[in-house]
C-alpha positions in Angstrom: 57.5 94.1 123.7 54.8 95.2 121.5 54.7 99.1 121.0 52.6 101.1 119.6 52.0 105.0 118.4 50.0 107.7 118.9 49.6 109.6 116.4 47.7 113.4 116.4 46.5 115.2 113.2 44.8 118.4 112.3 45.3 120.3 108.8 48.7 118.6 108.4 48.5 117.4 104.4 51.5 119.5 103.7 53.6 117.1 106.2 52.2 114.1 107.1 53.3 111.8 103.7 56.9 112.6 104.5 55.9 111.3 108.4 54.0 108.2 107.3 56.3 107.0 104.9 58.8 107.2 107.8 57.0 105.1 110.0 56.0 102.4 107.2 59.7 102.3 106.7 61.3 101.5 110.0 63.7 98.6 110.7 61.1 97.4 113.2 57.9 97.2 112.9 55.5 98.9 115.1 52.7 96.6 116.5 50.0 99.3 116.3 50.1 103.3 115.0 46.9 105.1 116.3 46.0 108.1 114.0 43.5 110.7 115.6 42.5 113.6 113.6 40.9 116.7 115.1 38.2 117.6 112.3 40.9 118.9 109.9 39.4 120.9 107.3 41.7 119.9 104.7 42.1 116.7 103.1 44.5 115.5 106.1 42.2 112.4 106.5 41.6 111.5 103.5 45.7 111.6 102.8 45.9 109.4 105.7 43.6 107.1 104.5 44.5 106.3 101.4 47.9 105.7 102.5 46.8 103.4 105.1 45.1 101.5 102.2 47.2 101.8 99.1 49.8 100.0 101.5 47.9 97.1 103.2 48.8 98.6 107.0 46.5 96.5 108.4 47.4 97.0 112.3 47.4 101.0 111.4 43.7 102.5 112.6 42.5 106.1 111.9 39.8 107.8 114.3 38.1 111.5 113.4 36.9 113.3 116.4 32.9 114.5 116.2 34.0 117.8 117.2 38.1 119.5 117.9 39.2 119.0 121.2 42.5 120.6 120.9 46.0 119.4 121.0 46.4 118.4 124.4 43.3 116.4 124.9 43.4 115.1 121.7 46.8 113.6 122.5 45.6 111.6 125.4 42.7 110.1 123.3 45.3 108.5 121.0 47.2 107.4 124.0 44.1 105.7 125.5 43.7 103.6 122.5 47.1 102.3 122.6 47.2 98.8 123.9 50.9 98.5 123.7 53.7 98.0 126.3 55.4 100.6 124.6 54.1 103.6 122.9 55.9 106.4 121.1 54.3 109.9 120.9 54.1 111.1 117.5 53.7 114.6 115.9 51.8 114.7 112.2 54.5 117.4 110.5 58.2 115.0 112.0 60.5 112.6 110.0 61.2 109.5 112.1 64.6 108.2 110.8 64.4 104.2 110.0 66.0 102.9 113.1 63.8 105.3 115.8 61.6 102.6 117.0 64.6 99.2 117.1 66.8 101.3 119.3 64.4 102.7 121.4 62.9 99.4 122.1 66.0 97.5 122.5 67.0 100.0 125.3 63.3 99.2 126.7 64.2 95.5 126.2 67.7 95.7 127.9 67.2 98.1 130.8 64.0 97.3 133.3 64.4 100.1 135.1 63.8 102.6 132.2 60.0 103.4 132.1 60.7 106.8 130.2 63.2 107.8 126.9 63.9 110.0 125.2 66.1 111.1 122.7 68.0 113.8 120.7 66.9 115.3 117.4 67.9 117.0 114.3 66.3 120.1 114.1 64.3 121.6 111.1 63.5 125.2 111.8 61.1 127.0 109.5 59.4 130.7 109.6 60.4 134.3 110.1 63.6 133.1 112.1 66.0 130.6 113.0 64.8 128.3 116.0 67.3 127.4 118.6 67.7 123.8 119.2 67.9 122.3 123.4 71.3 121.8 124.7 72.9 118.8 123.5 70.4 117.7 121.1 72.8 117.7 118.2 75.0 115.0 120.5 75.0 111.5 118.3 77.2 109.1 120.7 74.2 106.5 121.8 74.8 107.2 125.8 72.0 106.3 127.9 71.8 109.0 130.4 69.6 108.7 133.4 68.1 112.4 134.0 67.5 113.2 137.7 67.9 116.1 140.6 65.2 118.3 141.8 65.9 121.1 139.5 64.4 119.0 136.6 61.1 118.8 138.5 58.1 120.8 136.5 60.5 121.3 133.6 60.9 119.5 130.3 63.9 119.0 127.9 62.8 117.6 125.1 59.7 117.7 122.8 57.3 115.1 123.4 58.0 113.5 119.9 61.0 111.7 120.6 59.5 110.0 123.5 58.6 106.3 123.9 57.1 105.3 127.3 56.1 102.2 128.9 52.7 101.9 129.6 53.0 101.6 133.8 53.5 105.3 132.8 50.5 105.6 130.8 48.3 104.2 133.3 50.0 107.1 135.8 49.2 109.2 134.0 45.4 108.4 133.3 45.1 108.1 137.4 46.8 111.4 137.9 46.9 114.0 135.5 45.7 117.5 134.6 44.2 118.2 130.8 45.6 121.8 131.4 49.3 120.5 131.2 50.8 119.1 127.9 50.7 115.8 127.4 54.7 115.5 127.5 54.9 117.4 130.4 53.4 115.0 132.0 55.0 111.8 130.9 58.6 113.9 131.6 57.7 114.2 135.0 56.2 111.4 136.0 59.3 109.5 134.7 61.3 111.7 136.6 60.2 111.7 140.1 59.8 107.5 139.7 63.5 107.4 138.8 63.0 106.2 135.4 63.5 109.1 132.9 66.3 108.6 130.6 68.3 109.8 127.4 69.7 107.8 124.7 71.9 110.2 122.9 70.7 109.5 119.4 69.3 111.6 117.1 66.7 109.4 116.1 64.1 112.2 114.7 64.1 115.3 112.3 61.7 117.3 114.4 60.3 120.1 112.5 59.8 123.6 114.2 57.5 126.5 113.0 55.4 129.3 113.7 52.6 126.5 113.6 53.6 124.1 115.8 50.9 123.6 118.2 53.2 124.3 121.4 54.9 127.1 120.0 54.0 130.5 121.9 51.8 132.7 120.0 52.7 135.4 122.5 56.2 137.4 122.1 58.7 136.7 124.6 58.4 138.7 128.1 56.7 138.8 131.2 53.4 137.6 130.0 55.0 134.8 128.9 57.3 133.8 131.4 54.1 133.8 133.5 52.3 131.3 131.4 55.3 129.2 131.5 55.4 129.1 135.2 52.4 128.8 135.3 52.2 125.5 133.5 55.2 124.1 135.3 53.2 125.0 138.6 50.3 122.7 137.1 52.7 119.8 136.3 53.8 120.2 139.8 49.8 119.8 141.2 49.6 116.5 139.2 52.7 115.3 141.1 51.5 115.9 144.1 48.8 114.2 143.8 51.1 111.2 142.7 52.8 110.7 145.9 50.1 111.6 147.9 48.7 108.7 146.9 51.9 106.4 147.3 52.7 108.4 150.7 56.4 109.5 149.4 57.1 112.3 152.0 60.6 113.2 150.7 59.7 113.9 147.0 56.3 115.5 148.2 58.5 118.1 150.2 61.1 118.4 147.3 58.2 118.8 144.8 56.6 121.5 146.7 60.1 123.6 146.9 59.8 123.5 143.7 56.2 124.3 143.3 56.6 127.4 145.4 59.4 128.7 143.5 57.5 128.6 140.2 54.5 130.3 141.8 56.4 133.3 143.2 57.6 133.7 139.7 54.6 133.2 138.3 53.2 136.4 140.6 56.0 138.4 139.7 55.8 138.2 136.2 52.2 139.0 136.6 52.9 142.0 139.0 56.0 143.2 136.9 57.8 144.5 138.9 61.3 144.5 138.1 62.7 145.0 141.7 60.6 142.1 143.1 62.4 140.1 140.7 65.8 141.5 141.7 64.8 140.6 145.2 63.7 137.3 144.4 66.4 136.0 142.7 68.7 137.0 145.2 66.9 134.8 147.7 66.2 131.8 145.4 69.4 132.2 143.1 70.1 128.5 144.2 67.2 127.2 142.6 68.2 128.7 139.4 69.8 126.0 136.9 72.0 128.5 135.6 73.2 132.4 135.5 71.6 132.3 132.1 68.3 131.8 133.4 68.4 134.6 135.4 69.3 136.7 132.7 66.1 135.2 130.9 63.8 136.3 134.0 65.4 139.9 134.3 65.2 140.4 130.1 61.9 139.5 130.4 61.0 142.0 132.7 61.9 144.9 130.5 59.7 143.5 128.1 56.1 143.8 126.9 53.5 141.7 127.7 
């Protein structure tokens, strides 16, 4: 299989060495990297270019955007000059360790039913305060986990950097998408509800997370933004929709659409803020909760500010 991968770039010359160098040096090759820069205005591209020349990386192309188109379109311009049957997101500011691309491949290679992985990470947390990592993403054993259930549906749990996806997913998600979702989002889902999304527990990336991360929420935690968040999750939801309205898949369309309404109603709630709705409505959907936790999210939320 030949992959490829898209890389994004905007005023990233204090990172992206360390990130090139850790692609240049994997145990496998990749067949293509596709490096599209939104009009940094440092010397991002020029960084990138000399690399790509100092080291003969003949099958590496770079591509500069007339004008910026922000992070989540510009991610599915690099995907749509990908020509691989494999191709790995890739953030400008990660370290891929050496063997990222041969194990993710091999399980590709060795498992036709997976069309989506992704894997565990090693987090680097910079700023004012210490990041959280996801559950489990410190777990190291190389179990391939298939990741299913309606719970997961308009959700996401892991950043879109340690994915690799074939590119029957790709092509989904040029037929049905929305621009307003993240790119991830997308792939994550579409995986999911076609039975293909997958974990290798590996961490096979140090993924770097700051106040300048691109998906990292300028707005404090609370109601505002717990009602963005639904919000997008109600989006991802609308592009799934579409997806098996087209292929005529009744049972997920109804399962899909649970779980559309659920986000919505929250989404209105933490708009409204009304803490008694809330009390109200997690009595009645507690069920569709993954966990008490989260409902302690939602009701700390409440109490605080926009």
């Amino acid at each position: 299989m030949r992959c490829s991968i898209a890389v994004t770039t905007y005023n990233g010359s204090k990172y992206i060495i360390e990130l090139l160098n850790s692609i240049k040096n994997q145990t496998r090759t990749p067949d293509e990297v596709i490096i599209v820069d939104d009009v940094s205005t440092d010397d991002t591209v020029s960084i990138v270019k000399e690399f790509v020349e100092k080291n003969f990386l003949v099958n590496w192309n770079i591509f500069r955007n007339e004008s910026n188109i922000g992070w989540k379109k510009n991610f599915r311009k690099a995907l749509s000059l990908c020509t691989g049957n494999i191709i790995f997101f890739c953030d400008q500011d990660d370290i891929w360790h050496k063997d990222k691309i041969d194990v993710m491949c091999n399980v590709f290679e060795q498992h036709s039913n997976v069309k989506v992985l992704i894997s565990n990470y090693v987090l680097l947390s910079e700023g004012c305060k210490q990041i959280r990592a996801q559950k489990e993403s410190d777990r190291n054993d190389g179990l391939l986990k298939w990741l299913h259930g309606n719970k997961r549906i308009g959700t996401i749990s892991r950043p879109g950097c340690t994915y690799a996806f074939t590119k029957e997913i790709a092509e989904l998600m040029g037929t049905f998408d929305n621009e307003n979702c993240a790119h991830d989002h997308v792939v994550y889902n579409l995986g999911l509800i076609t039975d293909s999304l997958y974990i290798i527990n590996r961490q096979l990336i140090d993924f770097r997370r700051h106040t300048c991360n691109a998906s990292t929420y300028k707005m404090k935690f609370g109601k505002g933004r717990k009602a963005l968040e639904a919000k997008e999750r109600v989006d991802v939801c609308d592009v799934l929709l579409k997806y098996c309205q087209k292929i005529n898949n009744t049972q997920i369309e109804k399962s899909i659409q649970r779980r559309r309404n659920f986000y919505s109603a929250r989404m209105k709630i933490f708009n409204e803020g009304n803490l008694l709705k809330m009390l109200g409505f997690i009595i009645l959907n507690v069920k569709q909760y993954w966990s008490i936790r989260e409902i302690f999210v939602d009701l700390i939320a409440m109490v605080k500010s926009k």
